[in-house]
C-alpha positions, -999 to 999 in steps of 0.1 A, spaced: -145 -560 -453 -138 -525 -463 -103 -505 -453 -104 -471 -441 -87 -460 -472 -117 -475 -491 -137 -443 -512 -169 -445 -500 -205 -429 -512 -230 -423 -485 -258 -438 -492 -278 -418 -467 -265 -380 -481 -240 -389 -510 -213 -374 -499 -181 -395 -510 -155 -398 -483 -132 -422 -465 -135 -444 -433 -164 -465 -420 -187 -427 -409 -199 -402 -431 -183 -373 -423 -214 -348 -429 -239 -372 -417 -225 -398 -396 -239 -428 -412 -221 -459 -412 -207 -484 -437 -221 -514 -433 -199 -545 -439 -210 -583 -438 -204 -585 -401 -230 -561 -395 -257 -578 -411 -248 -612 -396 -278 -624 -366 -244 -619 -340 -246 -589 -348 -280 -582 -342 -278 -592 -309 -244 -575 -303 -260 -543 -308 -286 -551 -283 -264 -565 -254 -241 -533 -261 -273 -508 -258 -283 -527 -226 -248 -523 -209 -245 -488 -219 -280 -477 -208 -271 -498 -176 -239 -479 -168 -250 -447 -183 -283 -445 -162 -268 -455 -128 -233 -436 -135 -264 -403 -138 -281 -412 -106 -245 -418 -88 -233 -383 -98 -265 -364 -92 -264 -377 -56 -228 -374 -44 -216 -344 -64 -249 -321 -74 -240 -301 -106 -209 -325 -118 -233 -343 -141 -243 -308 -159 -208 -292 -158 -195 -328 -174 -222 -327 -201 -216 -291 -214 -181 -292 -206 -184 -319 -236 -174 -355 -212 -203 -373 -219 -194 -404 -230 -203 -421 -192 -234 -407 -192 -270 -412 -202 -284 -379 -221 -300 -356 -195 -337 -356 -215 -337 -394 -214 -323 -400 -183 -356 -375 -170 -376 -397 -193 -364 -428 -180 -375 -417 -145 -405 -402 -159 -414 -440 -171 -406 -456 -139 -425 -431 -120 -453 -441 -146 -453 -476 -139 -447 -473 -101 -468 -449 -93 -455 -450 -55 -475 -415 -47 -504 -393 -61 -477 -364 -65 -486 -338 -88 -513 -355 -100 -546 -342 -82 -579 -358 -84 -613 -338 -105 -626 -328 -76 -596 -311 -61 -597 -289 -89 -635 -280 -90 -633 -269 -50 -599 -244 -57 -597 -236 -88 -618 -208 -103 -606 -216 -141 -616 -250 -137 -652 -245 -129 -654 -223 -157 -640 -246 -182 -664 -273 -170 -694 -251 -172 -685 -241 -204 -682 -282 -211 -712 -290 -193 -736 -260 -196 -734 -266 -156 -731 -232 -133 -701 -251 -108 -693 -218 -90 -733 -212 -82 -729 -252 -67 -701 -242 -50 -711 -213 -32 -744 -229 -18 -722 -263 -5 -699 -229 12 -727 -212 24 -743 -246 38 -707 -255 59 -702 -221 70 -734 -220 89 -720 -254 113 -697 -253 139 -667 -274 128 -650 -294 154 -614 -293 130 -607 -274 98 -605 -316 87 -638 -319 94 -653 -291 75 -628 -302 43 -650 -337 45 -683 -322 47 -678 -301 19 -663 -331 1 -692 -353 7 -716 -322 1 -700 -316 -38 -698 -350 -43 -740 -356 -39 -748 -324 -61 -724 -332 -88 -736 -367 -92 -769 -355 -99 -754 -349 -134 -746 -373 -155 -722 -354 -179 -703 -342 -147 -698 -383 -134 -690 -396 -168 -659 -368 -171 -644 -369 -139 -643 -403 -144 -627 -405 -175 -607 -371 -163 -593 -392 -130 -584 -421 -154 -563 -401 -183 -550 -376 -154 -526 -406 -143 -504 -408 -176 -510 -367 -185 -497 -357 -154 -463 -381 -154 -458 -366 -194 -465 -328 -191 -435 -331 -169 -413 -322 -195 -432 -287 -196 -415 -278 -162 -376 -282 -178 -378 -253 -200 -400 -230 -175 -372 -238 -151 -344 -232 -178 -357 -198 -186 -353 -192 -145 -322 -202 -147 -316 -176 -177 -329 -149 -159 -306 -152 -127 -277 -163 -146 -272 -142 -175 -242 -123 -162 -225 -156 -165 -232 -155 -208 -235 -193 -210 -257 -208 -240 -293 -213 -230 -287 -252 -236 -265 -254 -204 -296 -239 -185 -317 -266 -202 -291 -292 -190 -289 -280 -153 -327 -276 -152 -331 -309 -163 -307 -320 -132 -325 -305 -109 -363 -318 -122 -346 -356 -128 -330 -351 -88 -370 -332 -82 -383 -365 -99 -365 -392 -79 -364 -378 -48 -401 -368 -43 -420 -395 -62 -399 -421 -61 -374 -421 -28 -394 -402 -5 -428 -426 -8 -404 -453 4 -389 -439 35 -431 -426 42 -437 -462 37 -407 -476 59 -417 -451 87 -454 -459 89 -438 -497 96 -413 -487 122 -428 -449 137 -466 -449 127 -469 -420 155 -446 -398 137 -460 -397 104 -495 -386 122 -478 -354 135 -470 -341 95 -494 -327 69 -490 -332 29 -484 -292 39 -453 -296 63 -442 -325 37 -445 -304 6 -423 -279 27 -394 -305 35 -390 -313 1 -384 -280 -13 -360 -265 14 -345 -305 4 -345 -292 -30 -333 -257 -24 -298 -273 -6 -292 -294 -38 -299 -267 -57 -272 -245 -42 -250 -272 -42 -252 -277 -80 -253 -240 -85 -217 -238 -68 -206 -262 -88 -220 -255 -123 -218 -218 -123 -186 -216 -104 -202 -192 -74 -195 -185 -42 -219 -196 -16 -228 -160 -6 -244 -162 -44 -253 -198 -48 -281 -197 -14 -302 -170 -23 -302 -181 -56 -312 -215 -51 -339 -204 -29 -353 -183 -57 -352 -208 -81 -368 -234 -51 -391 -208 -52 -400 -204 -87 -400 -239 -91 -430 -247 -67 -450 -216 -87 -445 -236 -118 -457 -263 -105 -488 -248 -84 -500 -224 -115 -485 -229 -148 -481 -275 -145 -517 -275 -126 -533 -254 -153 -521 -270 -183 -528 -305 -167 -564 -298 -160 -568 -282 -193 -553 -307 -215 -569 -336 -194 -604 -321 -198 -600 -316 -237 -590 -349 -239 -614 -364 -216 -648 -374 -234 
């Protein structure tokens, strides 16, 4: 065993000093304890419990008392909680292997009908002219009478569908495009924390706080974004189609998508209160923006990247 008083050279930096840590690197003195087999699996029973308790004590916080878990962490009490990136990481995985709803990630053909960039890139894959396809299947529906705007969606659906598969090239990359979208889309996630951070920034600044606490509040409100839209709110769908099929009928992904932001614009301006220290004459509007900004993040900057990268990985 070695005493505090012990000399010590670092065997990671060299630095001599006293104590069991390093104090310019941190690392550790190891004694004969720590390389015992107890050990070993000391160090994994205390990671478990402390991921336990860290991870729920995160989820706790974030629910009851929006903002508390940021304002903790930069105020420097962060010894109950799990980091903020791998807490959104954690539910990043879990969203990754319970993939409970589509969510943000949208099938090939979703992006060929409504986006114009997308049919570009493909023709550029593919040597295929997709807008000149697309035209003649909008030309061809506009000349029926539609009983509902449903209808007309199907038709051109089915329409694309038969053209496209008369190319091979087109089948064999939406296929493999629709298989890699499902783990893309869950880790280009991460892309929307500093997008919102720099939101944050820009409505903020008179408050002269370190563009790390933006980081750490932004990535509050994606892990609360996260868990509430992809992971809770699939649930209660699921629970109402048991107990109220009839209502769920009346609500498109439209009206859903809504509810969830103006959800996410009240936690938003809760946290805000909290973190920033505003009044709520300041903290609404501002958490409205930021709702709002959000959603265009997601819509144009996420959507973009996730077709692009998809398709250049996609063979």
């Amino acid at each position: 065993m070695h005493s505090p008083e012990t000399a010590h050279t670092c065997k990671n930096c060299g630095n001599i000093f006293n104590g069991n840590y390093c104090n310019e690197c941190g690392e550790k003195v190891y004694t004969e304890h720590d390389k015992t087999v107890l050990h070993f699996f000391e160090d994994a029973v205390h990671f478990l419990t402390h991921f336990d308790s860290g991870f729920l004590n995160n989820i706790k916080t974030i629910f009851t008392k929006p903002g508390k878990f940021s304002f903790d962490y930069c105020e420097g009490k962060r010894k109950k909680y799990l980091k903020p990136l791998s807490f959104f990481m954690v539910l990043v995985v879990l969203y990754l292997i319970f993939p409970m709803a589509t969510g943000l990630n949208m099938p090939f053909d979703f992006y060929l009908r409504d986006k114009n960039y997308a049919q570009k890139l493909l023709e550029h894959r593919t040597g295929v002219k997709v807008d000149s396809l697309y035209n003649e299947i909008f030309k061809a529906s506009g000349k029926i009478n539609f009983s509902s705007p449903q209808a007309k969606y199907v038709y051109q659906v089915s329409y694309a569908d038969s053209i496209l598969h008369r190319y091979p090239k087109i089948v064999s990359l939406e296929k493999n495009y629709d298989h890699l979208s499902e783990k893309t889309s869950k880790i280009l996630l991460l892309v929307i924390i500093p997008l919102t951070a720099l939101a944050l920034y820009a409505v903020s600044f008179y408050k002269r706080r370190y563009f790390f606490d933006h980081l750490v509040m932004a990535t509050e409100l994606n892990s609360f974004f996260v868990m509430f839209d992809f992971l809770i709110t699939p649930l209660i769908i699921k629970f109402a189609v048991i107990v109220a099929p009839g209502i769920i009928t009346h609500f498109s992904d439209e009206d859903v998508g809504i509810l969830l932001y103006v959800i996410f614009a009240v936690f938003s301006s809760i946290a805000f209160r909290l973190f920033y220290n505003e009044a709520w004459y300041l903290s609404i509007p501002k958490a409205i923006f930021i709702a709002y900004i959000h959603s265009q993040i997601i819509q144009v900057v996420y959507k973009f990247l996730l077709f692009t990268v998809t398709l250049y990985l996609s063979k």
